[in-house]
C-alpha positions, 0 to 999 in steps of 0.5 A, a space after each residue: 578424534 577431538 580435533 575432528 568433533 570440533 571441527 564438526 561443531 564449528 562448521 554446525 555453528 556457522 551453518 546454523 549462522 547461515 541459516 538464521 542469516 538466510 531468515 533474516 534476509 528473507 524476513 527482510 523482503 517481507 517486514 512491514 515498511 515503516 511511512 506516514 501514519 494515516 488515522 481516524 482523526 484525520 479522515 474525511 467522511 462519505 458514502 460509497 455504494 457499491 465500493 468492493 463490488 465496483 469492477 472500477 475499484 480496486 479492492 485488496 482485503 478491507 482496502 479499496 481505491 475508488 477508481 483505481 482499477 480502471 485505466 487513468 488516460 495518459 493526458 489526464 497524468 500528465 495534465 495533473 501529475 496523476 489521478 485522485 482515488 479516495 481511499 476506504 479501508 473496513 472499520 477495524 483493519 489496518 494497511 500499510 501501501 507500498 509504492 513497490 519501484 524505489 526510483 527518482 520521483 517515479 510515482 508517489 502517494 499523496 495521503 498523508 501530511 503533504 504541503 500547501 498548493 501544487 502537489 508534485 511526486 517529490 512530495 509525496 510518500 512511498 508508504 503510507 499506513 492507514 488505520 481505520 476507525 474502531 468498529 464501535 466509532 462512527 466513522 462518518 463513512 460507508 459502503 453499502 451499509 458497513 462502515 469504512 473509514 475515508 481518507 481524501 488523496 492521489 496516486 502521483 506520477 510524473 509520467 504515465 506508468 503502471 504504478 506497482 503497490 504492495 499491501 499488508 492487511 492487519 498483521 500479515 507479515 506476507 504482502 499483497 500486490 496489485 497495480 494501478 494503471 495511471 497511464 499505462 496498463 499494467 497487464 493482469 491487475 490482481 483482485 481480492 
């Protein structure tokens, strides 16, 4: 009868084990990647009517990429290795992109510390994290009277692609995703 308690106990305390394993690895799939650092100090400043109304815009929570949501052609990413989209996040907030599809220079971010001349993807960076101004900062940037703060940047991309982005806003542990067409469309594109 002890033996058999004991057996009982064991096989508790390694399903409880698989268990906290499970969560972890669950956990995993959802933890805040860690990328460069995109700050107040290093923004640059604008205004942008219109930007989280603009159908062209892509717009997740306090972010927006200017242009993003609209079709990129095909020419113009092969031409210069991408598209520019100046990029706002709401005063107040952070968030953290992810480039979602790991590969050999497939595509990359290029805000951020990136080098001198000629960008290509192997420069840039699959997570970039921006934290915007305080509120109570003039960030020397707006949209539509509320204040955002502006980092100047690309999406790189060594060929056309539906480039797959996952977003956390703030402290959320659970990510948004969304999608830029750079070349190639992308289906449903989400919106917030």
């Amino acid at each position: 009868m002890l033996a058999r308690a004991f057996v009982v106990v064991i096989a508790a305390v390694a399903a409880a084990g698989c268990a906290d394993s499970v969560r972890s690895a669950a956990s995993v799939a959802t933890d805040r990647p860690a990328g460069v650092k995109e700050t107040c100090a290093t923004r640059s400043e604008a205004g942008f009517p219109g930007a989280f109304s603009d159908r062209d815009n892509l717009v997740v929570g306090p972010l927006v990429m200017i242009g993003a949501a609209a079709f990129t052609p095909p020419d113009v990413v092969r031409e210069y290795g991408g598209n520019k989209f100046p990029l706002l996040v709401r005063a107040g907030h952070r968030v953290t992109v992810q480039i979602t599809r790991p590969g050999p220079s497939k595509a990359a971010l290029g805000y951020g510390p990136l080098p001198q001349g000629v960008i290509h993807v192997r420069d840039g960076h699959r997570v970039v994290t921006f934290v915007a101004c305080r509120p109570d900062r003039d960030s020397g940037s707006d949209a539509d009277g509320a204040r955002v703060t502006f980092w100047s940047g690309f999406v790189l991309a060594n060929s056309p692609d539906c480039v797959r982005l996952r977003v956390w806003i703030d402290d959320r542990r659970t990510p948004r995703k969304a999608a830029v067409p750079l070349g190639r469309r992308c289906g449903h594109i989400p919106r917030s």
